[in-house]
C-alpha positions in Angstrom: 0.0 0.0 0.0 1.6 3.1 -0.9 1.6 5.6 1.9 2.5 9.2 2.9 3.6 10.5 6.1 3.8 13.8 6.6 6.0 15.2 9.0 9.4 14.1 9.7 10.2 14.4 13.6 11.0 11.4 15.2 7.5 10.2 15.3 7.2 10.5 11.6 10.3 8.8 11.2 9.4 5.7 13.5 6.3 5.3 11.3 7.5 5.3 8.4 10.4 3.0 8.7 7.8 0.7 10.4 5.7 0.8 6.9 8.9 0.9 4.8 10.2 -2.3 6.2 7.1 -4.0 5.8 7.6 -3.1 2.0 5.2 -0.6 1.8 6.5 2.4 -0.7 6.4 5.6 1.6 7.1 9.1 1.3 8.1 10.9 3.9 7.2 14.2 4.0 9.5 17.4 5.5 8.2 20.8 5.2 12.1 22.2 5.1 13.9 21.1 1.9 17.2 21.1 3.3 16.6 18.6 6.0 14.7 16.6 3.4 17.9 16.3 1.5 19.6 15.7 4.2 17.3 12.7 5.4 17.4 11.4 1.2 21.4 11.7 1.4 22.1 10.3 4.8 19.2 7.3 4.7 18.7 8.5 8.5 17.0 11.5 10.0 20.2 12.3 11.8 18.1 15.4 13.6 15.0 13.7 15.2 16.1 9.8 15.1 19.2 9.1 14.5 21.1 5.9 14.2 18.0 4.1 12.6 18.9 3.6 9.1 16.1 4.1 6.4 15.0 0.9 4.1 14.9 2.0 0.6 11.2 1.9 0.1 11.2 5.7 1.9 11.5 8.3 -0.1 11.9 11.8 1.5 10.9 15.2 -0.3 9.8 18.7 0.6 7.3 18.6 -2.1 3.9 18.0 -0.6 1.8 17.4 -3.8 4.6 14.5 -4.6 4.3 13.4 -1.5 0.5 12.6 -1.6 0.1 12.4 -5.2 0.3 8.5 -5.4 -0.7 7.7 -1.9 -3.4 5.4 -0.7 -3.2 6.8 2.6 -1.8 9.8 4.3 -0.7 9.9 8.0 -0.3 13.1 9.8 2.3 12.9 11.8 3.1 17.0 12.0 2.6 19.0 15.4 -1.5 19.1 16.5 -0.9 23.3 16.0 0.7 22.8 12.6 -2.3 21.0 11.1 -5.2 23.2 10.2 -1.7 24.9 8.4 -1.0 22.5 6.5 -4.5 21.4 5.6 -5.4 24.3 4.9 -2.5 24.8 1.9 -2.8 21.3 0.7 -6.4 20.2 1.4 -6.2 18.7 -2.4 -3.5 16.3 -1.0 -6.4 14.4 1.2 -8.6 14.1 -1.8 -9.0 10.9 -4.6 -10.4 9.1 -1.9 -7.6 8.7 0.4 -7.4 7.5 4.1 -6.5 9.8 6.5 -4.8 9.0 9.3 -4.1 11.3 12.6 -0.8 10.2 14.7 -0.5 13.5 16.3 -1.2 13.7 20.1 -2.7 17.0 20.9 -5.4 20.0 20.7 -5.6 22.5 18.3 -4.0 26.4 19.5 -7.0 28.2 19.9 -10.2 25.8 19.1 -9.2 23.4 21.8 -10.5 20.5 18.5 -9.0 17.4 18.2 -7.1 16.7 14.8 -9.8 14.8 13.4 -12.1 17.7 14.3 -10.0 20.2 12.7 -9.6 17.6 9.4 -13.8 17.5 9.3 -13.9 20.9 9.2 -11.6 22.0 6.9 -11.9 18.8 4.5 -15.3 17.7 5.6 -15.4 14.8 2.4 -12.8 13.0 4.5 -15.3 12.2 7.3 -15.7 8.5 5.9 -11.9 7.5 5.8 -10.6 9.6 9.1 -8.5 7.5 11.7 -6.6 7.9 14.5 -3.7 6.2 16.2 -2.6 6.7 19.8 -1.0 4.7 22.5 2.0 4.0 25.1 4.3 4.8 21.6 7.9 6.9 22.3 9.3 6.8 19.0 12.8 5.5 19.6 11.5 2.1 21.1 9.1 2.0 18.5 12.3 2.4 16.1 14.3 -0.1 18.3 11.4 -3.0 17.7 10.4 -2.8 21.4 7.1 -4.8 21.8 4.8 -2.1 21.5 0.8 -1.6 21.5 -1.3 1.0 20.1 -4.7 1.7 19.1 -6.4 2.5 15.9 -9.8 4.4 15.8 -12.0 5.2 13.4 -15.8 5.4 13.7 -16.3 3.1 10.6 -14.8 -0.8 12.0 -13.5 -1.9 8.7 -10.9 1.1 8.4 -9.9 0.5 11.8 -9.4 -2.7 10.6 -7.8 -2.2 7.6 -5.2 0.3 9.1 -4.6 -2.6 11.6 -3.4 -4.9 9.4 -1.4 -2.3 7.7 0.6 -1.4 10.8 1.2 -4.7 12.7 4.1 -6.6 12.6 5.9 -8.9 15.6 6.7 -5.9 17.4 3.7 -4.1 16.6 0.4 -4.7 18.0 -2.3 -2.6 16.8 -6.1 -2.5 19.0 -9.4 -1.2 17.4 -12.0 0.9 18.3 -15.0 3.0 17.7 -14.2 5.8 19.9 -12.3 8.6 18.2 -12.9 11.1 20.7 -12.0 8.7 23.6 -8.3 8.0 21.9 -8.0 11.3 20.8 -8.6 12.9 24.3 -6.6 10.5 26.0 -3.4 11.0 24.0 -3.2 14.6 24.0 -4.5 15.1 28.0 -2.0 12.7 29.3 0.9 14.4 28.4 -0.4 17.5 30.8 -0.2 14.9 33.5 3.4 14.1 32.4 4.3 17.5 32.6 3.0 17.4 36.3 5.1 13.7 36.5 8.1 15.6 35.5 7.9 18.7 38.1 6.9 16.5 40.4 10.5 14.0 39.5 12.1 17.3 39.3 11.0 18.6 43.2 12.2 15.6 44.6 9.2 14.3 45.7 8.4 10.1 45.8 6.4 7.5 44.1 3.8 8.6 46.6 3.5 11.5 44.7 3.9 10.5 41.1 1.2 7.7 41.4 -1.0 10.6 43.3 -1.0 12.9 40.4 -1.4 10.2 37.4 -4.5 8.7 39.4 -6.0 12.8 40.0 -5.0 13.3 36.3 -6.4 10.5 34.9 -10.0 11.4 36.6 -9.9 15.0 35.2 -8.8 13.4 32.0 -12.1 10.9 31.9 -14.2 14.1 33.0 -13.2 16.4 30.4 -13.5 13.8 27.7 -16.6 12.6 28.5 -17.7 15.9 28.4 -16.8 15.9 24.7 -18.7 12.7 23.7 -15.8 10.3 24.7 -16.2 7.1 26.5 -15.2 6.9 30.1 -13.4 3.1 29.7 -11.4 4.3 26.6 -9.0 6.0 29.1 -8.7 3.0 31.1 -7.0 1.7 27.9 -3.6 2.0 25.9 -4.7 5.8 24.7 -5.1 6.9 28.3 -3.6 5.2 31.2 -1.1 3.2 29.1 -0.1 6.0 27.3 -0.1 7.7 30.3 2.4 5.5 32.1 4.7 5.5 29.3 5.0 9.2 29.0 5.4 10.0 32.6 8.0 7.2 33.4 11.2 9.1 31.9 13.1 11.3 30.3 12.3 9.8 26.7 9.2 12.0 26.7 9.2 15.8 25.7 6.2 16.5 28.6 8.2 14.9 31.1 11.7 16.7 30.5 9.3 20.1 30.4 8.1 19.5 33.9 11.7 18.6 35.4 13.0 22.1 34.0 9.9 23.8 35.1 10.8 22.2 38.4 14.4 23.4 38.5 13.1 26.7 38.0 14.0 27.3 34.3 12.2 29.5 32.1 9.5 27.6 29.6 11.4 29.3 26.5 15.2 27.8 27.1 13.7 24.4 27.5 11.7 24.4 24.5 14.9 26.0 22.6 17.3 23.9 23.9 14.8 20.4 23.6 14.2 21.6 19.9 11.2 19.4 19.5 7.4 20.2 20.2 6.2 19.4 23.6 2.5 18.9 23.1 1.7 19.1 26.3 2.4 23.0 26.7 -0.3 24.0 23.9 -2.3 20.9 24.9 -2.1 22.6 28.7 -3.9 26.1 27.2 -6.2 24.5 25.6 -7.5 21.9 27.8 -7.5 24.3 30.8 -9.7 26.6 28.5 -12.0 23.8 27.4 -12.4 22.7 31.0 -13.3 26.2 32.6 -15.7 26.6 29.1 -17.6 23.6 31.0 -17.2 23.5 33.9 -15.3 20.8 34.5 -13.1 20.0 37.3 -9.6 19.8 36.6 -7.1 21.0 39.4 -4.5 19.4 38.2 -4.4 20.5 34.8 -5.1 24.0 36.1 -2.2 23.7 38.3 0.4 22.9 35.2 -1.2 25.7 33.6 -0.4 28.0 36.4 3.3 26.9 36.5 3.5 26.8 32.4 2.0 30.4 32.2 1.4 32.4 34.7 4.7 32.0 36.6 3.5 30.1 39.5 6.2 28.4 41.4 6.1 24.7 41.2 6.2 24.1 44.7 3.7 26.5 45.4 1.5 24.7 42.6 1.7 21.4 44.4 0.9 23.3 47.6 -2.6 24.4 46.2 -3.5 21.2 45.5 -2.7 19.7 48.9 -4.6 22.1 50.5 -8.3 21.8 48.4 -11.1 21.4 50.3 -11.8 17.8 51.6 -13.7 15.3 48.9 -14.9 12.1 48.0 -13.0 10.2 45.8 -15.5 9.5 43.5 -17.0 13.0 43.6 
C-alpha cells in the first residue's frame, strides 16, 4: 500500500520506517527542503532519530503534492498546532479518496479540536476515511522493535481494521476501536499529566507522589472527555492510562523533561529552545484548561500545570494548592 507520512520528527520517522520495512513504498514528508535532503542523502534522519537507518522503500521530499500524489493513505504525523496549516494549503493532498490517518497527540492552539475535528472541518469529504492512532508509543523504542501496542480508531470498524493490518508486525500490536474522541482525548490530556510527572520527579518528591498525580490526572482526563462525547473506559485503555504510564515514566518524553526544568526553576522558553522538539503538552495545557473552565469541569491538576507553564506560578507552590483543596470524595 503506498503511503505518505507527513512530517518528519522522530515520530514520523518511527512510522514510516515501520511501513517501509514491511515493504510498503512511503514518502516521507518534510516541510524544510534542506533537512529533506539531508534525510534522502544520509538514509537516516540524523536530527529527530538518528542511528536508525532508512529501508529504501522511503523516499523523503519537501514537495507536498509529490508526497501525496500517489498515496493510498496519508498519516499526519506533524505538530497538533501545525495541522489546520497544513490542511489548509494542501487540502487537495487528502482528496482521490484517500485514508486519513491522525498520529499526532494533541489540541488545536486556539479551538481546543481534536485533529480529526480540525480535518472535518476543513476537509469535511474526509469524514468517511478519518483515523486515529494513539498509544503508550515513544518513537525510539518503536524504532528499536520494542514490543509495542497502540490503538487504531475510526468510527467506521472496517478502516480501523484495515489500518490494523497495515501497521502490525511482531513488534507491533495494533487494537481497534470505535471511539475517536475517547483516543484522541486520551493522548493529547496525558501528556499535561506528564508534565505534572516531570515537576513532580524534578521537586524531589516520591512515588507517593507520582502515582498521586497520574491517578487525580487520569480522573480529570475521563471528566473532560466525557464531556466531549468520549467514553469513560477508553482512558482506562492503551490511549489513556497506558499512554499515560509511558510518557510519565522518563526522560524519553518531551512533557516529562518540560516539567523537570519547570521544576528546576527554568524558564518555559530555554527548555523548548534547547529540547528543539514540540512538547505537546504546553499547547495541549492552554487548551485543555480553557475547554475545562468553558464547561465547567473539574480539573485542578491540569489547572495547576497551567499556572506553572504560564502564569509563573512556582512549582512548589502549585503542588501546595492542591494539597490544601477542600476535603472530597473520591469519586465525587
Amino acid at each position: 500500500m503506498r503511503v505518505a507520512v507527513l512530517g518528519a520528527g522522530s515520530w514520523g520517522t518511527a512510522l514510516a520506517r515501520l511501513l517501509g520495512e514491511k515493504g510498503h513504498p512511503v514518502r516521507l514528508w518534510d516541510r524544510d527542503p534542506e533537512r529533506a535532503r539531508d534525510i534522502a542523502a544520509a538514509r537516516e534522519n540524523r536530527r529527530y532519530l538518528p542511528g536508525f537507518p532508512l529501508p529504501d522503500t522511503i523516499r523523503p521530499t519537501h514537495d507536498l503534492a509529490e508526497a501525496t500524489r500517489c498515496a493510498e493513505v496519508v498519516v499526519l504525523a506533524v505538530p497538533s498546532g501545525a495541522v489546520r496549516g497544513l490542511l489548509e494549503t494542501g487540502a487537495a493532498c487528502l482528496g482521490d479518496g484517500r485514508v486519513v490517518l491522525s498520529a499526532a497527540k494533541g489540541l488545536e492552539p486556539g479551538s481546543g479540536q481534536t485533529v480529526s475535528a480540525a480535518c472535518r472541518a476543513i476537509a469535511p469529504e474526509t469524514a468517511d476515511r478519518l483515523a486515529v492512532l494513539s498509544g503508550p508509543n515513544l518513537a525510539t523504542e518503536l524504532a528499536r522493535g520494542i514490543p509495542t501496542a497502540t490503538v487504531i480508531a475510526s468510527a467506521h470498524p472496517a478502516l480501523a481494521a484495515d489500518l490494523q493490518g497495515l501497521f502490525q508486525t511482531p513488534f507491533f500490536r495494533p487494537y481497534t476501536s470505535d471511539d475517536v474522541a475517547g483516543v484522541e482525548m486520551g493522548g493529547a490530556l496525558k501528556n499535561i499529566v506528564a508534565i505534572a510527572a516531570g515537576i513532580s520527579d524534578g521537586l524531589g518528591y516520591g512515588d507517593n507522589t507520582k502515582a498521586s498525580l497520574l491517578t487525580r490526572g487520569l480522573a480529570e482526563m475521563v471528566r473532560l472527555g466525557t464531556r466531549l462525547g468520549a467514553r469513560p473506559e477508553t482512558f482506562r485503555g492503551l490511549s489513556g492510562m497506558g499512554d499515560m504510564i509511558a510518557t510519565c515514566a522518563g526522560r524519553l518524553s518531551r512533557n516529562y523533561r518540560v516539567g523537570l526544568g519547570l521544576a528546576e526553576g527554568r524558564p518555559l522558553d530555554l527548555i523548548l529552545e534547547e529540547m528543539g522538539q514540540v512538547a505537546e503538552g504546553v499547547p495541549t495545557t492552554r487548551a485543555a484548561v480553557a475547554l475545562a473552565r468553558r464547561l465547567d469541569v473539574d480539573a485542578p491538576v491540569m489547572e495547576s500545570v497551567h499556572a506553572v507553564l504560564f502564569d509563573a506560578t512556582p512549582a512548589g507552590a502549585a503542588t501546595a494548592s492542591l494539597m490544601e483543596r477542600a476535603a472530597r470524595g473520591e469519586l465525587d
